[in-house]
C-alpha positions as CSV (number, residue, x, y, z in Angstrom):
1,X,-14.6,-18.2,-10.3
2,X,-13.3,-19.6,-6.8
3,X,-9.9,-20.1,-7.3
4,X,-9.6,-17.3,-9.9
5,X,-10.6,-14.9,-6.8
6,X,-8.1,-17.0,-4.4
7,X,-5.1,-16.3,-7.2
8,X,-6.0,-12.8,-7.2
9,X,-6.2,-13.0,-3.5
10,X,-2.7,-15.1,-2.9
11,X,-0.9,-12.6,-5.3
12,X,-1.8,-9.3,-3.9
13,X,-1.4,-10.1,-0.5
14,X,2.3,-10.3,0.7
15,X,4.9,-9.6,3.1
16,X,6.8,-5.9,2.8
17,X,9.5,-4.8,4.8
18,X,8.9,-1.0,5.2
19,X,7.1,1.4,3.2
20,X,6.9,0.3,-0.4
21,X,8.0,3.5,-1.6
22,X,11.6,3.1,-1.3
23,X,11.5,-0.6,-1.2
24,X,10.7,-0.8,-4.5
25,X,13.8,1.6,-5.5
26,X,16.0,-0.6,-3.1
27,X,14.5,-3.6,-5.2
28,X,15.4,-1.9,-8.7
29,X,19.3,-1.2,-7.8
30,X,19.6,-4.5,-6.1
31,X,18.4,-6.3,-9.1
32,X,20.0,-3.9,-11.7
33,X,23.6,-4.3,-9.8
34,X,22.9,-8.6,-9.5
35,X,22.0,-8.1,-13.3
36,X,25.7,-6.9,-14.3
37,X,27.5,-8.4,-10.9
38,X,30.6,-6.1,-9.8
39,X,31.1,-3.3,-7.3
40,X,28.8,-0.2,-7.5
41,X,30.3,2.5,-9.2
42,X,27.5,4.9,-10.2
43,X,23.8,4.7,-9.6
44,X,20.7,6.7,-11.7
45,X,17.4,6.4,-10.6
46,X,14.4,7.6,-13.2
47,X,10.8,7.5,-11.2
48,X,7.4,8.5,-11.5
49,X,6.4,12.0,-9.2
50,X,4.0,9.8,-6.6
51,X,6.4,7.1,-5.7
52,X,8.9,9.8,-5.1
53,X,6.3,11.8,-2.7
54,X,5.9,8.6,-0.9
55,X,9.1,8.1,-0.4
56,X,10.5,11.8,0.9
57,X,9.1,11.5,4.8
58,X,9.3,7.9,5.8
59,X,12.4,5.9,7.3
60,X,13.8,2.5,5.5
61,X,13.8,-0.5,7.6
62,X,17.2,-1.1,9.1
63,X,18.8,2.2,8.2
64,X,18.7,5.7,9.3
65,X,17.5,7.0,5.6
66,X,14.5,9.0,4.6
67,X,14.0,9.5,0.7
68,X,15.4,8.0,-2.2
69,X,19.2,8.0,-3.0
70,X,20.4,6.5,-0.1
71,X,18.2,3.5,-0.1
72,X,18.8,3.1,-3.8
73,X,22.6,2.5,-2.9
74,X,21.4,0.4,0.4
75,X,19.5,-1.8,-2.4
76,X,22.5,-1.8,-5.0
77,X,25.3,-2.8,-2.2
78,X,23.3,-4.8,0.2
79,X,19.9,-6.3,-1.1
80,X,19.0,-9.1,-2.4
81,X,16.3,-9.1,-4.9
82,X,15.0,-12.5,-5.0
83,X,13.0,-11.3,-1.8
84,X,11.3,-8.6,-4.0
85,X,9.3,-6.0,-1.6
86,X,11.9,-7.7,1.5
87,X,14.8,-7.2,-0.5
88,X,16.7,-5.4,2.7
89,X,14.9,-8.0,5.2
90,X,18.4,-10.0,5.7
91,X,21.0,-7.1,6.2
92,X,22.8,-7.1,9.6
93,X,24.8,-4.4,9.3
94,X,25.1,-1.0,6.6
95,X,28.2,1.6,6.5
96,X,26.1,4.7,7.2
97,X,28.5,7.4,6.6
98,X,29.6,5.5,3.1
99,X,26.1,5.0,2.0
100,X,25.6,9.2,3.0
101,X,28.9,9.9,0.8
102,X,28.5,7.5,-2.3
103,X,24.3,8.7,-2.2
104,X,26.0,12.2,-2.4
105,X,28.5,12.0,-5.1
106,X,28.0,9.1,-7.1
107,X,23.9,8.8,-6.8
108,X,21.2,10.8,-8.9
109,X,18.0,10.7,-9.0
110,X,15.6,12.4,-11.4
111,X,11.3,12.8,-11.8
112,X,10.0,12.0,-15.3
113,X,6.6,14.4,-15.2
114,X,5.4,13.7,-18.4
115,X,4.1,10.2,-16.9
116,X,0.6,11.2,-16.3
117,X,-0.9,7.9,-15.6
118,X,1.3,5.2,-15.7
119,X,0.8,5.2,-12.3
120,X,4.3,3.3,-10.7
121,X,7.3,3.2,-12.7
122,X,11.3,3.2,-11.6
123,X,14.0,2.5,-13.8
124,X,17.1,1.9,-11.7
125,X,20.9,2.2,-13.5
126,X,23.8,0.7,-11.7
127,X,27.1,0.9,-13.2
128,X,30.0,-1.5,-12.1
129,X,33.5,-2.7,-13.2
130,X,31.6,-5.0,-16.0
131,X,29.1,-2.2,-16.9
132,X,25.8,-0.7,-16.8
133,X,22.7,-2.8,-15.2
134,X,19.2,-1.7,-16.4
135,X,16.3,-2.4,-14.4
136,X,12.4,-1.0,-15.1
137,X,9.5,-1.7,-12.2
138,X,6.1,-0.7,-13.4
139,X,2.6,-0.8,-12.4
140,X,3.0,-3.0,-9.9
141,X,6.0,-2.7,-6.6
142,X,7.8,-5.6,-7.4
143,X,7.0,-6.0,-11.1
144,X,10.6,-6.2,-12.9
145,X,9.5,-5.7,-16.5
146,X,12.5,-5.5,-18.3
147,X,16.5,-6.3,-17.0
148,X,19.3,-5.2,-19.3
149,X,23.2,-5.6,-19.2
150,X,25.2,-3.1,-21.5
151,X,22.2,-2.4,-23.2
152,X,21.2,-6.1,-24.2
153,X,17.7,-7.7,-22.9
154,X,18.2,-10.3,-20.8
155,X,14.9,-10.3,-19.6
156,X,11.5,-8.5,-20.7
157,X,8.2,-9.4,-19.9
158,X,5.8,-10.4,-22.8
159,X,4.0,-7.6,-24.4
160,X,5.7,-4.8,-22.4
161,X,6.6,-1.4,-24.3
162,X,9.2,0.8,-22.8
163,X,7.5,3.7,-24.8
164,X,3.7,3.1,-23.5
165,X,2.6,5.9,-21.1
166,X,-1.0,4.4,-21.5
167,X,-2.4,4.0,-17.7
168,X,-2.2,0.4,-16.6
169,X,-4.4,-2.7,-17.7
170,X,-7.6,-3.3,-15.8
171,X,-7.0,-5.8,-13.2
172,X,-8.4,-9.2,-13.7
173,X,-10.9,-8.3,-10.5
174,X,-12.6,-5.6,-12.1
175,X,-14.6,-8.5,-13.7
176,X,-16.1,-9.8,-10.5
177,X,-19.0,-7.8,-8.1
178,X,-18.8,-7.1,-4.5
179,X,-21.6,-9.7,-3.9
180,X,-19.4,-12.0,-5.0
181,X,-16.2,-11.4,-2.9
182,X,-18.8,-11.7,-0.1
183,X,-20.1,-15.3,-1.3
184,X,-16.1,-16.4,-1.2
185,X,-15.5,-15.1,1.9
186,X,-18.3,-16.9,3.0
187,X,-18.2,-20.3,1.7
188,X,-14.1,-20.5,0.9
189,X,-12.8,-23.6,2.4
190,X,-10.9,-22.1,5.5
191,X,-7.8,-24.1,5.3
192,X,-7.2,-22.2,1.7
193,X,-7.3,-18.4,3.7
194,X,-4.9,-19.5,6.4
195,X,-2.5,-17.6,5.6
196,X,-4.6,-14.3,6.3
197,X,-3.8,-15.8,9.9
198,X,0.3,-15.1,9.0
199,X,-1.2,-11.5,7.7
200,X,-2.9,-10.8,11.1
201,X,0.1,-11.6,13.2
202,X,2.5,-9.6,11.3
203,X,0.5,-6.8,11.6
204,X,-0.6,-7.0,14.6
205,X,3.4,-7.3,15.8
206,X,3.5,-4.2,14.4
207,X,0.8,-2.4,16.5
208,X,2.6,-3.8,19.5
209,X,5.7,-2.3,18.8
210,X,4.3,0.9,18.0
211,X,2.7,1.1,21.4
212,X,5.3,-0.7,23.4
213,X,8.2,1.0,21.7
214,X,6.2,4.5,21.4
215,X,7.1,4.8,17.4
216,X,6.4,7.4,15.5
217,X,4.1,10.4,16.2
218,X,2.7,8.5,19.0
219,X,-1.0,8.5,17.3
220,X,-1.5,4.9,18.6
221,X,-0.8,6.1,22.3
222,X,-2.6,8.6,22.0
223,X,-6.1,7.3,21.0
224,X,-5.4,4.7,24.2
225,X,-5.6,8.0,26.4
226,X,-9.4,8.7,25.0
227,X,-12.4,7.6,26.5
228,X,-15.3,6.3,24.1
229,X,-16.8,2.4,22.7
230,X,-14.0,0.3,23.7
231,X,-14.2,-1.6,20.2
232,X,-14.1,1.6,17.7
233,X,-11.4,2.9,20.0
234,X,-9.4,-0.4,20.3
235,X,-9.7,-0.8,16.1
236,X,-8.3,3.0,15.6
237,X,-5.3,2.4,18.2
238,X,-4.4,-0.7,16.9
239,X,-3.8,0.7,12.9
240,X,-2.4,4.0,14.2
241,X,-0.2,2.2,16.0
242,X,1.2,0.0,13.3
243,X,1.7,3.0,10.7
244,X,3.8,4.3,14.0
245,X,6.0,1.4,14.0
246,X,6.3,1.3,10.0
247,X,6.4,5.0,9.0
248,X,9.0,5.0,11.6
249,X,11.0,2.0,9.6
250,X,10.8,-0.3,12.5
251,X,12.5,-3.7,11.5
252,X,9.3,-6.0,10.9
253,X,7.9,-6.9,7.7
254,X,4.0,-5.8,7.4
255,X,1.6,-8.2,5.5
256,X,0.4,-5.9,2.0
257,X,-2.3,-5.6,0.6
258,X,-2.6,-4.0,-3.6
259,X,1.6,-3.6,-2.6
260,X,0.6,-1.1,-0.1
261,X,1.9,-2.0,3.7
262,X,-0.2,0.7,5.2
263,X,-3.2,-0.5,3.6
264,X,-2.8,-4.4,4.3
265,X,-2.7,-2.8,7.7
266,X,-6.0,-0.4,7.7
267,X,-7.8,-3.4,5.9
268,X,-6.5,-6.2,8.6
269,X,-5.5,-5.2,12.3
270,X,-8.8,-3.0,13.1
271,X,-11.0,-6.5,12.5
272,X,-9.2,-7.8,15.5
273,X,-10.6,-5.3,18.0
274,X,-14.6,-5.9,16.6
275,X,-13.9,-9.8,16.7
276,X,-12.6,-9.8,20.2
277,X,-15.3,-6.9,21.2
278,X,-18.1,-9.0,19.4
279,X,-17.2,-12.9,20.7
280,X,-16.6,-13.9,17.3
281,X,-14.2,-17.1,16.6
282,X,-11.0,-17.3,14.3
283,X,-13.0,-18.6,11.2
284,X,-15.0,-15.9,11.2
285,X,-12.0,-13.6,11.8
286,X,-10.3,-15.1,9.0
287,X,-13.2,-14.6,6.9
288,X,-14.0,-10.8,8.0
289,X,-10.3,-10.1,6.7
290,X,-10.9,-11.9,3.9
291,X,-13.5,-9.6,2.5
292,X,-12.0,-6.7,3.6
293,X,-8.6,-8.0,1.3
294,X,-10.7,-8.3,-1.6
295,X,-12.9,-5.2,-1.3
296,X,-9.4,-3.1,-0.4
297,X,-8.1,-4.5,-3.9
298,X,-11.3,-4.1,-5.8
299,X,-11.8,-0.7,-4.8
300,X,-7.9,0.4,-5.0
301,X,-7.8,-1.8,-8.8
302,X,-10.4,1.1,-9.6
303,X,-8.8,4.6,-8.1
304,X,-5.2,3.2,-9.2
305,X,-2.5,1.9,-7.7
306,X,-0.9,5.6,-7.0
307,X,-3.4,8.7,-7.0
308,X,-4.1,11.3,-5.7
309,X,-6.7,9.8,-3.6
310,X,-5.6,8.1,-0.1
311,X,-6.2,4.2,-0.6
312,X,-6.1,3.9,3.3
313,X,-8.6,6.2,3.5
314,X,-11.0,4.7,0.7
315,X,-10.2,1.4,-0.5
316,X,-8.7,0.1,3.3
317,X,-11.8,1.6,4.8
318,X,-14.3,0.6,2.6
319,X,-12.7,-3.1,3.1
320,X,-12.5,-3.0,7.1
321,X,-16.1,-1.8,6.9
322,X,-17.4,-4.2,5.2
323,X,-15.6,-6.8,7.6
324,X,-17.1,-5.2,10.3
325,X,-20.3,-5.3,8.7
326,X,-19.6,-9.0,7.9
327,X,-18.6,-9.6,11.7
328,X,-21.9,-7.8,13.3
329,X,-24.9,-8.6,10.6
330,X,-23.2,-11.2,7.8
331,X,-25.6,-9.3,5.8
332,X,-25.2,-8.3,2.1
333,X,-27.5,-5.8,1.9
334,X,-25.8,-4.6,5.2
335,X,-22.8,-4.9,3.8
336,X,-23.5,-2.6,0.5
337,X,-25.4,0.2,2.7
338,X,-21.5,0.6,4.7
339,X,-19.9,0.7,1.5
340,X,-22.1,3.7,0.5
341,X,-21.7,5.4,3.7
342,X,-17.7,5.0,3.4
343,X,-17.9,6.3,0.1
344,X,-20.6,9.0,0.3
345,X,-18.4,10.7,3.7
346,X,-14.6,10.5,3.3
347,X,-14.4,9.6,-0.3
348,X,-11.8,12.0,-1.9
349,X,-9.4,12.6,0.7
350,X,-5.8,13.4,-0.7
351,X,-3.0,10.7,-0.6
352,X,-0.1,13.5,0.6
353,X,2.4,11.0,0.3
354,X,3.7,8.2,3.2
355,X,4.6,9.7,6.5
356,X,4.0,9.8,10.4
357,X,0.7,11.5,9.7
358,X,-0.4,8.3,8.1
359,X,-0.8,6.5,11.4
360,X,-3.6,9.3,12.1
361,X,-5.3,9.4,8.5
362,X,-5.5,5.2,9.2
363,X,-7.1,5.8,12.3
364,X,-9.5,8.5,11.2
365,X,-10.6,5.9,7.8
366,X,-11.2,2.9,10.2
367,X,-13.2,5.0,12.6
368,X,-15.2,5.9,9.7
369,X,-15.8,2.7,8.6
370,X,-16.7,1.1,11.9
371,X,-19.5,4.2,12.4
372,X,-20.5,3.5,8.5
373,X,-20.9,-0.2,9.9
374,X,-22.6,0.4,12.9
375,X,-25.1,2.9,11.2
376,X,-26.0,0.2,8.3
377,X,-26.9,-2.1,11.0
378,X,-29.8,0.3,12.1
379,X,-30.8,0.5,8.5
380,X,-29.6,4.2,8.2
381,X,-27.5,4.8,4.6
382,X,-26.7,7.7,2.9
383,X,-29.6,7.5,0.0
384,X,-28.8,6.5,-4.2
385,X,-28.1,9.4,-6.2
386,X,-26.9,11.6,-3.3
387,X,-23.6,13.3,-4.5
388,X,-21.2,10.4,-5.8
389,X,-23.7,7.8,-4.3
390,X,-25.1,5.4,-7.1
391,X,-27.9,2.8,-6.9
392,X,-25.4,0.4,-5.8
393,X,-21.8,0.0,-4.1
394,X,-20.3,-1.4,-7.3
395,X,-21.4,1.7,-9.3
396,X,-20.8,4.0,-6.8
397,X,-16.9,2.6,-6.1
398,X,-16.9,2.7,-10.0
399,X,-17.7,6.6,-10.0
400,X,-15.0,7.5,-7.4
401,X,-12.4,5.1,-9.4
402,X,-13.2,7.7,-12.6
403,X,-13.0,10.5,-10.5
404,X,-9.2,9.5,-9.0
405,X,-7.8,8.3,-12.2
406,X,-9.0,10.7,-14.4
407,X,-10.6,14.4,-12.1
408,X,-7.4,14.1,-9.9
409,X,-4.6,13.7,-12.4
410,X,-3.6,17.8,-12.4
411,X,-4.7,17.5,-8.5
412,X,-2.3,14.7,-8.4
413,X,0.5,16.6,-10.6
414,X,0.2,19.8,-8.6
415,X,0.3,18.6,-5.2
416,X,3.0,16.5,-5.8
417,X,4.7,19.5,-7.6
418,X,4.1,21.6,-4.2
419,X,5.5,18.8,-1.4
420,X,8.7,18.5,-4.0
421,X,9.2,22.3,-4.1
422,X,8.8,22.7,-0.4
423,X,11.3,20.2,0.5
424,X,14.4,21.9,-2.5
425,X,14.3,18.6,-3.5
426,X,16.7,18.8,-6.3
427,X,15.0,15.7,-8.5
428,X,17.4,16.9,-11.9
């Protein structure tokens, strides 16, 4: 069970270079145009409606682009997929106004809406001098399932059909409990976490630049102004200030979590601020972030990867809670009374799509889950059976996973429906 948890661990934690949105359509023309080799001549770009959302209001790393298109042809010209979700990381220098002219007359783009929950899926078409690259991502950021060249399979994960729409596979975690996430974190031989060290400092360069370089919409300076408990205030300025610096597309790579940089943020950086405020040493940092990983994956393995439901707001809290909770009491029971209070107040609350408002939604779910924490110390807990409160934290996580992937689908479908229209996208 150990190092089954530690894979799970190891494989959903890793470093992303801006918001995965339109990473993960930079990654799909960069591996599409490697896949047929030549100049870029045409690009098509087929995605799901929620990726698409997340993409419209947040800058690419290293560019000047909001959206789609024009990171699509900054993937297809300039990436290099064999980074996967830091495919642009290496680029020194882009031709803006020819990446602004191909995007507009030789780049499409188009939303497949009868995908109802398939959650993530791109396909990326790059035509060159030899032909026509095919690339499909699905489920999963940086999962390539199938790479074609003139219409041959060159590669194709096992078992993958291009005409399922079924929702995707239950993640191997769903087979474990919260209790025993906690017993890992607990009793994991350090020296096989360390590199939730590398995940702290990358974030946490983040939050610097956000407050030394006043990113964003300035959420992180802005909570330093406030007067309140120096360690609940200290946690919300440090995640609002990294979602400053990365909704913003500075130029550093954040540590993920689920493929989610915003999340690996929420779930990480706040633990910094109740270590330091609390005296506690780097192994028991290390650990707190540990728990918080798994619980942020658990819980987001249950609502879906994309949903209508925030996973900053839910899963990342729910995570950074119980890492506080870890931090102050180390006590189970403790531990499953924040969960219930995360879930029982702020569960529910609409993903609207990556943008500068994120740094504040971060903000808003950590201080949440720090008062969740603090209360479950004094033994207070929103009661079993009270609204979508169950008799325990995994039922109850379970519940709100049902309500997201199933109740919110139309939510989903229409509010994506209504951000597109807004903006005269033209997605056709």
């Amino acid at each position: 069970m150990k190092m089954e948890i530690l894979d799970i661990l190891r494989a959903e934690v890793k470093p992303a270079l801006g918001c995965t949105g339109p990473i993960s359509v930079s990654l799909a023309t960069a591996a599409a145009r490697k896949a047929v080799k030549g100049i870029p001549q045409k690009i098509r770009i087929i995605m799901d409606k929620d990726t698409f959302k997340n993409c419209i209001a947040v800058i690419t790393p290293g560019t000047p682009f909001m959206g789609v298109l024009e990171p699509g042809v900054v993937g297809a010209f300039y990436g290099e997929p064999e980074l996967g979700l830091e495919v642009l990381k290496n680029i020194k220098y882009i031709d803006v106004d020819f990446v602004r002219k191909f995007a507009k007359e030789n780049a499409a783009i188009e939303i497949n809406w009868e995908l109802k929950s398939v959650g993530l899926y791109i396909e990326a078409y790059v035509e060159t001098e030899n032909g026509i690259g095919h690339v499909i991502i699905s489920e999963v950021h940086d999962r390539i399932v199938l790479e074609e060249v003139n219409g041959k399979v060159i590669k194709k994960e096992d078992n993958y059909d291009i005409n399922s729409t079924k929702p995707e596979k239950t993640d191997s975690i769903r087979k474990f409990r919260i209790e025993d996430f906690y017993e890992f974190a607990s009793n994991i031989e350090i020296e096989k976490i360390c590199f939730i060290k590398d995940a702290l400092k990358l974030n946490k360069s983040l939050a610097d630049a956000g407050l030394n370089e006043k990113m964003g919409a300035k959420f992180g300076l802005g909570f330093e102004k406030l007067e309140g408990n120096n360690i609940y205030l200290r946690a919300k300025i440090l995640a609002a200030a990294a979602s400053d610096a990365r909704m913003s597309g500075k130029n550093l790579s954040a540590m993920s979590c689920a493929r989610s940089g915003n999340v690996g943020i929420a779930a990480s950086v706040p633990l910094i601020a109740v270590a330091e405020g609390y005296g506690k040493s780097n192994e028991e940092l290390v650990r707190a972030v540990c728990l918080s990983y798994l619980l942020t994956i658990y819980v987001k393995s249950h609502i879906g990867r994309l949903s209508a439901m925030c996973a900053c707001a839910i899963a990342a809290s729910i995570g950074v809670g119980a890492g506080t909770s870890f931090l102050i009491d180390n006590d189970f029971g403790k531990i499953e009374m924040t969960i219930k209070n995360i879930a029982g107040s702020i569960g529910g609350i609409l993903c609207d799509g990556a943008k500068f408002g994120c740094a504040l939604k971060l903000s808003t779910a950590v201080g949440v889950a720090i008062e969740s924490s603090f209360l479950a110390s004094e033994g207070i807990c929103i009661p079993n059976r009270d609204g979508i409160v169950c008799d325990n934290a995994d039922d109850t996580i379970a519940m709100l996973g049902r309500i997201a992937r199933i109740g919110m689908i139309y939510t989903d479908e229409y509010m994506c429906k209504e951000i597109i229209d807004r903006e005269k996208i033209n997605t056709d």
